[in-house]
KETORMI-8616 format. One line per field, with one value per atom (N, C-alpha, C): atom name; x, y, z. Coordinates in steps of 0.1 Angstrom, whole numbers, always signed. Layout:
atom: c(CA, ...)
east: c(X, ...)
north: c(Y, ...)
up: c(Z, ...)
This chain:
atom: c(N, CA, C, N, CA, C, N, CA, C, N, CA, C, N, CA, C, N, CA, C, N, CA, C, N, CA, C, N, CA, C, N, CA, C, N, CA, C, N, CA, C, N, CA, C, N, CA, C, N, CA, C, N, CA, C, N, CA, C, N, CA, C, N, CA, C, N, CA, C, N, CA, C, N, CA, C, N, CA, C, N, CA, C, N, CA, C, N, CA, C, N, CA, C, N, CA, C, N, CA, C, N, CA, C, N, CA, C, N, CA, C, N, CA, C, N, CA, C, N, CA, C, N, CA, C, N, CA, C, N, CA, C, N, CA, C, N, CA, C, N, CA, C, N, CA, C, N, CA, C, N, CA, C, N, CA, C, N, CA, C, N, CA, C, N, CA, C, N, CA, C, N, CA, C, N, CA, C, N, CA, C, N, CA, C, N, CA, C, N, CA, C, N, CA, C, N, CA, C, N, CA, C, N, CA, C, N, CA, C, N, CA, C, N, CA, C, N, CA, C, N, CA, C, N, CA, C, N, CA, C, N, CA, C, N, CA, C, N, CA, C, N, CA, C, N, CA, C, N, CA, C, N, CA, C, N, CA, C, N, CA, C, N, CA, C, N, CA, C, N, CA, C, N, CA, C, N, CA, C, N, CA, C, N, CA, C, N, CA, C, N, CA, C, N, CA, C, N, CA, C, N, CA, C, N, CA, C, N, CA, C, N, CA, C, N, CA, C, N, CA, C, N, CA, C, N, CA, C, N, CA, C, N, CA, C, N, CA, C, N, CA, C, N, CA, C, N, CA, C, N, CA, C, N, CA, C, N, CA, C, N, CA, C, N, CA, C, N, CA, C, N, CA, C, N, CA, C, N, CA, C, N, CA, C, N, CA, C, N, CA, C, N, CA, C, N, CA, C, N, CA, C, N, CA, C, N, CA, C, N, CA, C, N, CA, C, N, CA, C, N, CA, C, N, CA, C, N, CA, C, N, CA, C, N, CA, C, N, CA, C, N, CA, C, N, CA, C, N, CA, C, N, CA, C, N, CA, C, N, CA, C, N, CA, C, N, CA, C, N, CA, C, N, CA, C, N, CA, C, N, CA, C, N, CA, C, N, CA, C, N, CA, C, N, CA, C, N, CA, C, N, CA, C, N, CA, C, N, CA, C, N, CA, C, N, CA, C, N, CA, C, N, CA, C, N, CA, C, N, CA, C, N, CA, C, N, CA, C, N, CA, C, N, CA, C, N, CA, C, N, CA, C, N, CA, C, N, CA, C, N, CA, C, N, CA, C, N, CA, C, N, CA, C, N, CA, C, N, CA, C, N, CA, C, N, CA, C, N, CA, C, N, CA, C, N, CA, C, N, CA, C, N, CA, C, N, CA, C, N, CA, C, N, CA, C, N, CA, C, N, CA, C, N, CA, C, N, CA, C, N, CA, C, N, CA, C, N, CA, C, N, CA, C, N, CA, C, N, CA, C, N, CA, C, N, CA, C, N, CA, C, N, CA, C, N, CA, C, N, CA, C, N, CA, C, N, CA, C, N, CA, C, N, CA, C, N, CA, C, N, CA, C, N, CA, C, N, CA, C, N, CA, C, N, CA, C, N, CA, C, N, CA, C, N, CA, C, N, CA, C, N, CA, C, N, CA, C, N, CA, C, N, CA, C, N, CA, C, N, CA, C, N, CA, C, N, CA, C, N, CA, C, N, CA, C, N, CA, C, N, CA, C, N, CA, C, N, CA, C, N, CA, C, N, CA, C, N, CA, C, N, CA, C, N, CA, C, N, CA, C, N, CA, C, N, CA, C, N, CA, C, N, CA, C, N, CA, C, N, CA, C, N, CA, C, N, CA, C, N, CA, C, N, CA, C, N, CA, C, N, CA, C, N, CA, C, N, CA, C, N, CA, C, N, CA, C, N, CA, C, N, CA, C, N, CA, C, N, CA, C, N, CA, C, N, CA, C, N, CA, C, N, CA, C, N, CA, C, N, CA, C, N, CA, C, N, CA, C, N, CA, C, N, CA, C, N, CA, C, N, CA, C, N, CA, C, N, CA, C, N, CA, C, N, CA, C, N, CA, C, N, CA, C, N, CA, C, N, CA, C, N, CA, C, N, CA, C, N, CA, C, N, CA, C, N, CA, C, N, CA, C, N, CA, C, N, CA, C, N, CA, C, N, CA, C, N, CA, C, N, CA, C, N, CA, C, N, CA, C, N, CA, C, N, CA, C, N, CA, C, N, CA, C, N, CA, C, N, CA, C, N, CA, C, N, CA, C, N, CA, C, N, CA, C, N, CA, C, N, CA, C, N, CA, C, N, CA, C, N, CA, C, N, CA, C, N, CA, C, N, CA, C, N, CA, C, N, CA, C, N, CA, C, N, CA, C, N, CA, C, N, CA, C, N, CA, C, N, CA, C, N, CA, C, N, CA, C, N, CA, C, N, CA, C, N, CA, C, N, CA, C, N, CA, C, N, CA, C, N, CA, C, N, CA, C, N, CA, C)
east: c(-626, -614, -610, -596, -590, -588, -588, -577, -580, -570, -569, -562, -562, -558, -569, -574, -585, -585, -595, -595, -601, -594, -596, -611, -611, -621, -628, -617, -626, -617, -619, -611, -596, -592, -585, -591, -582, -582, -586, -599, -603, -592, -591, -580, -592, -585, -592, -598, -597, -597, -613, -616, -626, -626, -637, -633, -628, -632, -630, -613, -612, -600, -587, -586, -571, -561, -553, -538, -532, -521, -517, -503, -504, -487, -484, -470, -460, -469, -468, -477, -487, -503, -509, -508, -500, -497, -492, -482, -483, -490, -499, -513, -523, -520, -528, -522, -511, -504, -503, -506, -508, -518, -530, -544, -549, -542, -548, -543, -529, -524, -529, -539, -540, -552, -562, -574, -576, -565, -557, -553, -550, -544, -554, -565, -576, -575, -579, -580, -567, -556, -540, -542, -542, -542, -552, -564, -570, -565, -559, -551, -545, -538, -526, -526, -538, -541, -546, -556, -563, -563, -552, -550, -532, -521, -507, -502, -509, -504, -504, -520, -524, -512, -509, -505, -490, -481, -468, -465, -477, -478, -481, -485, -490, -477, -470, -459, -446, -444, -435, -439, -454, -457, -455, -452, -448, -431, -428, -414, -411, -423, -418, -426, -423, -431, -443, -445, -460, -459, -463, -466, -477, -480, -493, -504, -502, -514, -517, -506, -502, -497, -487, -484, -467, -457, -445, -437, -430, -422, -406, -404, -392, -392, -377, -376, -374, -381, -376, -376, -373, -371, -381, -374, -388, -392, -387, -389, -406, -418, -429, -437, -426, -428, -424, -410, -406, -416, -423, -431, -443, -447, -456, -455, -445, -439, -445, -434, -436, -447, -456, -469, -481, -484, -494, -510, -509, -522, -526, -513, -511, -509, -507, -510, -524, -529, -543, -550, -548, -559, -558, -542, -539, -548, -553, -557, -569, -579, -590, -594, -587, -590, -590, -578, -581, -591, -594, -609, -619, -627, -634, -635, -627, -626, -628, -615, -618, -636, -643, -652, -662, -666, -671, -674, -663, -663, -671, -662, -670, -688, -690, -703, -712, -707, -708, -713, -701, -703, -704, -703, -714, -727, -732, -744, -752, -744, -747, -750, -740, -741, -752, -754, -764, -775, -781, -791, -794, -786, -786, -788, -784, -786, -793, -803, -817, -826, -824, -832, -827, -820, -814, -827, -835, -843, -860, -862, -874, -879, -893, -898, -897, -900, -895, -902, -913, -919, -914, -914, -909, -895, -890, -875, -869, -876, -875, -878, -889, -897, -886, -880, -870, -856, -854, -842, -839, -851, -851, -849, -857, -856, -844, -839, -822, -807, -817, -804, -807, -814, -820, -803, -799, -788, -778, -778, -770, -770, -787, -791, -787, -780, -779, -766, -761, -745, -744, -731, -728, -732, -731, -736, -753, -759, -776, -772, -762, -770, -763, -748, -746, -757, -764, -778, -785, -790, -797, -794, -781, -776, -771, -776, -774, -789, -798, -808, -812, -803, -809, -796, -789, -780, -776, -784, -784, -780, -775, -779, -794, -802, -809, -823, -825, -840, -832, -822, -820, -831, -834, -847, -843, -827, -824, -824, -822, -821, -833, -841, -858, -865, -863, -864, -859, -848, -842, -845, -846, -856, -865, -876, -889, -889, -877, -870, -868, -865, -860, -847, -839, -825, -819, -808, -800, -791, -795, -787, -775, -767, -747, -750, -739, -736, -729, -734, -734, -723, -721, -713, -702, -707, -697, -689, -686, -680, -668, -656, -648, -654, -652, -653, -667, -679, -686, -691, -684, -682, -679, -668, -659, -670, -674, -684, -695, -703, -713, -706, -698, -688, -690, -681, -682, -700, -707, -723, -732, -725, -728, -720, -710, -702, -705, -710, -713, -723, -734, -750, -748, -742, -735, -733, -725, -718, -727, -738, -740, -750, -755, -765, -759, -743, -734, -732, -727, -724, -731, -749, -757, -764, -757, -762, -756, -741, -729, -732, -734, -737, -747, -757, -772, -772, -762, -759, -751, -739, -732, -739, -753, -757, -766, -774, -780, -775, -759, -751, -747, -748, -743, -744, -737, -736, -750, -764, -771, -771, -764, -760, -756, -740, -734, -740, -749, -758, -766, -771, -783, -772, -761, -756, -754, -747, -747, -758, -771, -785, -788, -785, -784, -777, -765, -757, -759, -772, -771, -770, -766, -760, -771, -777, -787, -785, -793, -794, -777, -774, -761, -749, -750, -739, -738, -747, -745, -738, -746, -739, -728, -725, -708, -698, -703, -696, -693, -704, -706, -706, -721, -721, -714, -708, -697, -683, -681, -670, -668, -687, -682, -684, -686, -690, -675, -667, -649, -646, -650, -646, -651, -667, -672, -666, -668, -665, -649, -638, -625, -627, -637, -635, -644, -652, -659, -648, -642, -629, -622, -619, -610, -612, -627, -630, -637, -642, -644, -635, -625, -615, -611, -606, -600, -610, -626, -633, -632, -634, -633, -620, -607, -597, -600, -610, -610, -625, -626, -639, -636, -647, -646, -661, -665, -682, -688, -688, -692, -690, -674, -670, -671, -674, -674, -690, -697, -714, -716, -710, -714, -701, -696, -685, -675, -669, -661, -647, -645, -633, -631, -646, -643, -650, -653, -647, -631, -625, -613, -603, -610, -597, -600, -612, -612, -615, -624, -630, -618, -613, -604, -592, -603, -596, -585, -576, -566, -567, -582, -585, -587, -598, -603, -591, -582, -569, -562, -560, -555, -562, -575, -585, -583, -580, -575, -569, -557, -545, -543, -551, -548, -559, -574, -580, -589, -588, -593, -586, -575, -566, -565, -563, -558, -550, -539, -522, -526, -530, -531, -516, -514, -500, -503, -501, -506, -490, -481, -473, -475, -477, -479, -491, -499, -512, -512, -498, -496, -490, -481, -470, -480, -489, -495, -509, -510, -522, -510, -496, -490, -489, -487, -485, -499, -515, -524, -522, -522, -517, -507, -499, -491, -495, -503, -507, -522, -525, -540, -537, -522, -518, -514, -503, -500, -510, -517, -526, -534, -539, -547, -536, -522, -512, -513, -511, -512, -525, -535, -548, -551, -544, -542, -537, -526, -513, -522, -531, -532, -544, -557, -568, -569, -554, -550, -547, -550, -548, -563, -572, -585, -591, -589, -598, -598)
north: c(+1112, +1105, +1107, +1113, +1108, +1095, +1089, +1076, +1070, +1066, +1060, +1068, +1078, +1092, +1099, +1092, +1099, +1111, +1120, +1129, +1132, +1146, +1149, +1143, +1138, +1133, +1121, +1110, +1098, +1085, +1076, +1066, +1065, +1054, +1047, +1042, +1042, +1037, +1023, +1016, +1005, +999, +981, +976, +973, +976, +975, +966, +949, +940, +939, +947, +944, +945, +953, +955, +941, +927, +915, +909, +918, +904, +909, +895, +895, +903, +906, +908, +898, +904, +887, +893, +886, +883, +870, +864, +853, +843, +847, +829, +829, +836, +838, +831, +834, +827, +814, +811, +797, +787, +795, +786, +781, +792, +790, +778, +781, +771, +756, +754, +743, +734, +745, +739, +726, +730, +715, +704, +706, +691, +690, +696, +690, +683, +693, +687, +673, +668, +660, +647, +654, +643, +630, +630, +618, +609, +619, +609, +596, +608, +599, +590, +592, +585, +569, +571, +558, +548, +557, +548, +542, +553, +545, +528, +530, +520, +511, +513, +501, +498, +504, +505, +501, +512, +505, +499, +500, +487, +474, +470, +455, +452, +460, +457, +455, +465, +462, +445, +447, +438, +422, +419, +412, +408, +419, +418, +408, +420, +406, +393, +391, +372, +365, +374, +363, +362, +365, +364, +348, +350, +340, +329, +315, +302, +306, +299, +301, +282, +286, +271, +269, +253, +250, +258, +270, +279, +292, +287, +302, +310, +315, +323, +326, +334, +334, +328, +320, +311, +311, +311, +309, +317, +326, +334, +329, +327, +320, +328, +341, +350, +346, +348, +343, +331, +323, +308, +304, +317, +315, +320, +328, +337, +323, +316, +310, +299, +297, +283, +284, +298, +306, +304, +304, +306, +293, +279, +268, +263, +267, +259, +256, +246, +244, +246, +248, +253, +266, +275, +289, +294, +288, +292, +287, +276, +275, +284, +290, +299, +313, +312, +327, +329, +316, +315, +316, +310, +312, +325, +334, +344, +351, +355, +364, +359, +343, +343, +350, +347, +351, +365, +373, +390, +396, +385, +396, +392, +382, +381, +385, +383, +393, +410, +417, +431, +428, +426, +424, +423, +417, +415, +425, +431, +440, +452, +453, +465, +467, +458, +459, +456, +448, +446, +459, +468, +477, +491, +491, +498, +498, +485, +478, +488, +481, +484, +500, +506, +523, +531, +525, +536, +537, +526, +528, +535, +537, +551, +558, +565, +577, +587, +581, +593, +583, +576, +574, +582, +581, +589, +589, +600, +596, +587, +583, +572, +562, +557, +540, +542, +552, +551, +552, +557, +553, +540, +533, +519, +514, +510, +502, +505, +515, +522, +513, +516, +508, +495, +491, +472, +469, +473, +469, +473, +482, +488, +476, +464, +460, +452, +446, +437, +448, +460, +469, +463, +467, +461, +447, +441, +426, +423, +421, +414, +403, +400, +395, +376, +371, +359, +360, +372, +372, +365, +373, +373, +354, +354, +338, +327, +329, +322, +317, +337, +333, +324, +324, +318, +302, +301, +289, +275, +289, +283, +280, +289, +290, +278, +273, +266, +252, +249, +239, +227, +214, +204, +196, +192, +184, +192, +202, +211, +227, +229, +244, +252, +261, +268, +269, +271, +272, +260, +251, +239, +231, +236, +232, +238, +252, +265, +255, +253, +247, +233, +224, +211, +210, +221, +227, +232, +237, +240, +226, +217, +204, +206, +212, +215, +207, +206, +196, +202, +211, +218, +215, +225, +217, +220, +208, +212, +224, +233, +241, +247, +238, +241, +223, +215, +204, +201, +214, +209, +221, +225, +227, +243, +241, +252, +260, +251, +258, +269, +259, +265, +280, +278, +293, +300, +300, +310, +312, +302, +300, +318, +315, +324, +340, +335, +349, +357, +351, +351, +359, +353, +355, +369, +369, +379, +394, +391, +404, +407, +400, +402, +408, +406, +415, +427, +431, +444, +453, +447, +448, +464, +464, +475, +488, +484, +496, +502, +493, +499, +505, +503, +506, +521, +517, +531, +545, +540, +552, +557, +544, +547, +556, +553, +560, +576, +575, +593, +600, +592, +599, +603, +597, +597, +607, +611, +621, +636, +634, +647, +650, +642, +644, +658, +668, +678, +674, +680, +678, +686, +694, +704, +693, +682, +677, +666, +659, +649, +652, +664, +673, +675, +683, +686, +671, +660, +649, +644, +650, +640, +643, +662, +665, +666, +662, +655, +644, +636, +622, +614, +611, +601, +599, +583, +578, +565, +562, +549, +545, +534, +522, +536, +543, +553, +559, +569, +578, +572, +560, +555, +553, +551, +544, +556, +567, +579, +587, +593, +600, +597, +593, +593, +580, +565, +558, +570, +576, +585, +597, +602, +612, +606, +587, +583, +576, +581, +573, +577, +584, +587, +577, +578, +570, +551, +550, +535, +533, +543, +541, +540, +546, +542, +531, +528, +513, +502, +505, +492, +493, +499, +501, +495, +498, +495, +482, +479, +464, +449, +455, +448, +443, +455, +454, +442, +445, +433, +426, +424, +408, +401, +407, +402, +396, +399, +400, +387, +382, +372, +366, +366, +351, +344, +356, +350, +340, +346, +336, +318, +324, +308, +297, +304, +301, +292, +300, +296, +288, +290, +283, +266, +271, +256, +255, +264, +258, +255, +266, +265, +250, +239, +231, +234, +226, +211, +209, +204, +199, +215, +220, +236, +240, +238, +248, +264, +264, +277, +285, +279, +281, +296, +307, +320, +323, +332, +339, +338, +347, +352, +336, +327, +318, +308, +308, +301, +308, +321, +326, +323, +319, +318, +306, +294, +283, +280, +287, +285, +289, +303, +312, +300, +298, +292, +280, +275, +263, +250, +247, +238, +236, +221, +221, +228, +229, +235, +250, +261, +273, +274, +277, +289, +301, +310, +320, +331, +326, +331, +327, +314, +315, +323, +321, +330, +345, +348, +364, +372, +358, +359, +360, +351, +353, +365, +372, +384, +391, +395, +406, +401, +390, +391, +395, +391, +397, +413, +415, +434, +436, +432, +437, +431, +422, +423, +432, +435, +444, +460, +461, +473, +475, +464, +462, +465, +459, +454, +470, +478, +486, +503, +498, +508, +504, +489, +492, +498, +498, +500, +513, +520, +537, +541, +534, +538, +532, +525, +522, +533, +534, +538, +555, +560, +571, +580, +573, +574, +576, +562, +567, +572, +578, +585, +599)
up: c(-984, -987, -1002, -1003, -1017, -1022, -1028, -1032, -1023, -1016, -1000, -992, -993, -978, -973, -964, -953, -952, -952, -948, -930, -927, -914, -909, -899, -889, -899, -905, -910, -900, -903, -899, -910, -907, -916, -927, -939, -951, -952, -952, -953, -968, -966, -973, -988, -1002, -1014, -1014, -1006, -1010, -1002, -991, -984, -969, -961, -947, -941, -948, -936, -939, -950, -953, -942, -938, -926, -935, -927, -930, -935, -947, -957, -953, -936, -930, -940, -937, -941, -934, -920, -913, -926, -925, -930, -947, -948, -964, -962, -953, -951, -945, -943, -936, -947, -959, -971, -976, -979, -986, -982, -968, -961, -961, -964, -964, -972, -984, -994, -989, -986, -985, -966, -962, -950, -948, -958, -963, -970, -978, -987, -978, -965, -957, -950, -954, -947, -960, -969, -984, -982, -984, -989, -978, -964, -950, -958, -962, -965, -971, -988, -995, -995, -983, -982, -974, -967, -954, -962, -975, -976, -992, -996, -1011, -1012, -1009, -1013, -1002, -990, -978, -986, -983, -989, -1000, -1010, -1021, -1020, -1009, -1006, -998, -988, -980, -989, -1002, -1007, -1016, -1021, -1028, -1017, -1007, -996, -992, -992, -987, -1001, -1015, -1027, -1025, -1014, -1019, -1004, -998, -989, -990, -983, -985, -969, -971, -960, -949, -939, -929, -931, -923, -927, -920, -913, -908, -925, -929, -943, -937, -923, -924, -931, -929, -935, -931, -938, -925, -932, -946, -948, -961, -964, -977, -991, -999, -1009, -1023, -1022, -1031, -1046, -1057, -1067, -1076, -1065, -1063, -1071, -1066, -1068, -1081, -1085, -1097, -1109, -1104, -1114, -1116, -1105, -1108, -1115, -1112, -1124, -1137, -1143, -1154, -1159, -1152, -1159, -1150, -1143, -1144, -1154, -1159, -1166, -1164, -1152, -1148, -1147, -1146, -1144, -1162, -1172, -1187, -1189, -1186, -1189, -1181, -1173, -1165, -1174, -1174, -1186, -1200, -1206, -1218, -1217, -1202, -1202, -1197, -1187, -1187, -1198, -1208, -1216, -1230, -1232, -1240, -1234, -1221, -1211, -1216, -1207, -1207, -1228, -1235, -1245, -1251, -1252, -1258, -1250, -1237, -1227, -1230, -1232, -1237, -1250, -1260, -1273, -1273, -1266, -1264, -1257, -1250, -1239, -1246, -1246, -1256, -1270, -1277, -1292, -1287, -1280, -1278, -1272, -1265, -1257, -1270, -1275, -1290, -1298, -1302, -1311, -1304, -1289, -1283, -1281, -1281, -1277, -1289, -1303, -1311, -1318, -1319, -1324, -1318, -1300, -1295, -1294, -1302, -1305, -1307, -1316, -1325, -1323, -1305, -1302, -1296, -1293, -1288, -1273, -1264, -1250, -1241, -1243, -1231, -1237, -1249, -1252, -1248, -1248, -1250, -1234, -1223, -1215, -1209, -1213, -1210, -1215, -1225, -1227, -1225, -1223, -1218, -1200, -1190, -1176, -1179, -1188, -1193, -1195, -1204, -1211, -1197, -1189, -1176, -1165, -1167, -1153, -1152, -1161, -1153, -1149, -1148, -1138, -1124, -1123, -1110, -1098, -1110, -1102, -1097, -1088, -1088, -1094, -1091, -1101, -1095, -1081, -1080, -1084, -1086, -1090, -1103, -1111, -1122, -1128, -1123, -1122, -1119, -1113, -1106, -1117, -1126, -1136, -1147, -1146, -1161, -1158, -1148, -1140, -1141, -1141, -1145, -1161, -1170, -1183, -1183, -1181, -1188, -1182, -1173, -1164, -1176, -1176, -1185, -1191, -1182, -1178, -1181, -1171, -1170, -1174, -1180, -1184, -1193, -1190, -1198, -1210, -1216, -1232, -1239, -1230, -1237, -1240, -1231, -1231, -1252, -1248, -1260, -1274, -1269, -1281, -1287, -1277, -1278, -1284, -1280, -1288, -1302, -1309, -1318, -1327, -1322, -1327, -1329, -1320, -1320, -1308, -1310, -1290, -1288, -1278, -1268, -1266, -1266, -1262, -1250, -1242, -1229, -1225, -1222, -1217, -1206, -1200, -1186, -1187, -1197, -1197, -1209, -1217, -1227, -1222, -1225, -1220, -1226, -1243, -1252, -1248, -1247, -1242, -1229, -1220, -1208, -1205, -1214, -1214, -1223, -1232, -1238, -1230, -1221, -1211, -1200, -1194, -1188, -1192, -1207, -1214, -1214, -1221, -1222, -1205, -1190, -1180, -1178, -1186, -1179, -1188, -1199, -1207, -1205, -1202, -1196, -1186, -1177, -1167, -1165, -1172, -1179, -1188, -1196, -1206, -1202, -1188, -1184, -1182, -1179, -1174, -1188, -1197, -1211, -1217, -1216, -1220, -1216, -1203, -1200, -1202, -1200, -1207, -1219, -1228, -1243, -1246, -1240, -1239, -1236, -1222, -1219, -1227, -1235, -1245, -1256, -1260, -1277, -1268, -1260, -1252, -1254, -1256, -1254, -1272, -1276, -1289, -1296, -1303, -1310, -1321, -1320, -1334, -1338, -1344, -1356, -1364, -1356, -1366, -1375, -1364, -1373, -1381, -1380, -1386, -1402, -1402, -1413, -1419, -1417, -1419, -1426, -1420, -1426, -1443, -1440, -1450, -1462, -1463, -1468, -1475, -1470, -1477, -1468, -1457, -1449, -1437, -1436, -1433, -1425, -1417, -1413, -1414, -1417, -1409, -1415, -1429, -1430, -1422, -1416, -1403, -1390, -1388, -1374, -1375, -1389, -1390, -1393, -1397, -1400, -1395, -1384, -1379, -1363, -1358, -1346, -1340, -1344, -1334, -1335, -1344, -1343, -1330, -1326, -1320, -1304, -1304, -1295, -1288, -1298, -1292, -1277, -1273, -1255, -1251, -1249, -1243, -1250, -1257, -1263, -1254, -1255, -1252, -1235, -1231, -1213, -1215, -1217, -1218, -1220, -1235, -1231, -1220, -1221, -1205, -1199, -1191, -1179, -1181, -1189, -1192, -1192, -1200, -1200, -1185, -1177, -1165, -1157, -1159, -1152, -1154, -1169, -1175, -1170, -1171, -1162, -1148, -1139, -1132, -1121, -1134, -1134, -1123, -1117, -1099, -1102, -1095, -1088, -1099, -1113, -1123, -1127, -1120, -1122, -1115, -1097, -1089, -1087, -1093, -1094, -1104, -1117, -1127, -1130, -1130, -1131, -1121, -1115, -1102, -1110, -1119, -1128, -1134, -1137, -1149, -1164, -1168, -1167, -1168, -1164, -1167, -1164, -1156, -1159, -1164, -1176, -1186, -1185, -1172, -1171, -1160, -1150, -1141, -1147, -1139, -1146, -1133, -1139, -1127, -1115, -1112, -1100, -1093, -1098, -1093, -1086, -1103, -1094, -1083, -1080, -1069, -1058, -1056, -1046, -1044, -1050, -1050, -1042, -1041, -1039, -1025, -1019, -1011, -999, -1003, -995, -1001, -1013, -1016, -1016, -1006, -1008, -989, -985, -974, -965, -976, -970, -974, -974, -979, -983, -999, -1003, -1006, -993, -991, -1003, -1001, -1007, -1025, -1031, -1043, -1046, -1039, -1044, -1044, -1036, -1036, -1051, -1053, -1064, -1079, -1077, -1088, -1088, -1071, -1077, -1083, -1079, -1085, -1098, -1104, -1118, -1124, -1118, -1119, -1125, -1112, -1116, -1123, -1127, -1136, -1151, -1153, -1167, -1166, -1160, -1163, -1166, -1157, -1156, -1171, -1175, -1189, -1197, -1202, -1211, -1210, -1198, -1196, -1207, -1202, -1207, -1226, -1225, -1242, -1248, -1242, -1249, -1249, -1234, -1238, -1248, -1254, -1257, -1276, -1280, -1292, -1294, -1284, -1290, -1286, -1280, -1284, -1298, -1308, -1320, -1326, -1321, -1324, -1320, -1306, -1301, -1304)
């Protein structure tokens, strides 16, 4: 063979690309072109079913009132939104969720920080032994770990309040003072969290560039200067999905309040979600439609809140 011109007594000019490859007819190419989105098509199919259904479907029962079974019974457009607005129980839930969530994070993840960067430069068996220790509340859901903090904070026989007795100190009520409550909450809810964060943090400072801390060391820069100069700097990805996704939980508090106070004393603890659960099935008459009205305003402030924080720590990240 020349080139691709056979010579007498060979076959045909096999194609450059390889004896197997088909012919690249037009079908052929639109078969290619078809494949992802058909491959595509189970995923979107779920979504759709169990992600922007629910969510459409949840948006039309806030526009209607509900019978005493909760189903739809009459249109009352945003009759349910407005009552949102001027309800007084619907701003105090507003106020306790976003104490809850923001001091939750805070804790979460400074505490998670704190804890991760001192084994930066341990050795590997301790640093694993206490690396599994500090990850165990990963492990727990979230009514486990309400349980535990159920027992440390009880009134009467709470294990902290015992600790602190022994101290010669007197315990605050814990779960009956409004202010405490909500910190009680917060406290349950960052312990929580606090194994997830800890663990991110731990795999980010794992990956770290040490050339640049290495040049840094040499430089001068040591102990709390370094962390603060250097490595929380090259840890901004990881810290920026941690808010994130922290926040979004903390919005998103139930089980905790549900185990530990039952959204009191007095409403104090009574977050979003809790009051939507309320509403939807903690009440004789179910308002299956207020309770819809208020998950959407749910989602639209997390979606908010989630857009401004892209939108700020885009700058420091």
């Amino acid at each position: 063979m020349i080139g691709n011109v056979p010579l007498r007594g060979e076959g045909p000019a096999r194609r450059p690309d390889g004896p197997h490859t088909p012919p690249r007819t037009p079908a052929a190419a639109r078969l290619r072109a078809l494949a992802a989105p058909l491959m595509a098509l189970p995923c979107v199919a779920l979504l759709l079913l169990f992600a922007y259904w629910p969510l459409a479907r949840g948006v039309v029962l806030s526009l209607y009132g509900t019978d005493l079974l909760g189903n739809p019974s009459r249109f009352v457009g945003f009759a349910h939104y407005a009552a949102i607005v001027t309800d007084p129980d619907t701003r105090r839930a507003l106020l306790a969720t976003g104490a809850i969530a923001g001091l939750s994070v805070v804790l979460s993840v400074g505490g998670a920080l704190a804890a991760a960067l001192p084994l930066r430069r341990a050795a590997r068996g301790p640093r694993a032994v206490v690396s599994l220790l500090l990850s165990l509340p990963f492990a727990y859901s979230a009514a486990a770990a309400s349980a535990v903090f159920a027992g440390l904070l009880a009134p009467a026989v709470g294990t902290l309040n015992q600790v602190l007795a022994h101290l010669g100190v007197v315990g605050p009520g814990w779960l009956q003072s409004p202010v405490w409550a909500v910190i009680s909450i917060a406290l349950a809810t960052a312990w929580y969290e606090f194994g997830f964060a800890f663990l991110v943090l731990l795999a980010a400072l794992t990956q770290l560039d040490r050339s640049v801390v290495e040049a840094a060391a040499l430089d001068g820069a040591s102990g709390l200067r370094l962390a603060r100069s250097v490595i929380v700097p090259m840890l901004r990805p990881s810290l920026v999905f941690l808010l994130v996704t922290q926040t979004i939980s903390g919005l998103q508090v139930f089980t905790q309040v549900q185990v530990l106070t039952r959204g009191g004393p007095s409403g104090a603890t009574s977050t979003l979600v809790y009051e939507l659960y309320q509403r939807a099935f903690g009440e004789a008459l179910p308002r299956i439609g207020a309770a819809s009205a208020l998950a959407v305003v749910l989602l639209a402030l997390v979606l908010a809140i989630t857009a401004i924080q892209f939108r700020v720590v885009r700058r420091w990240a």
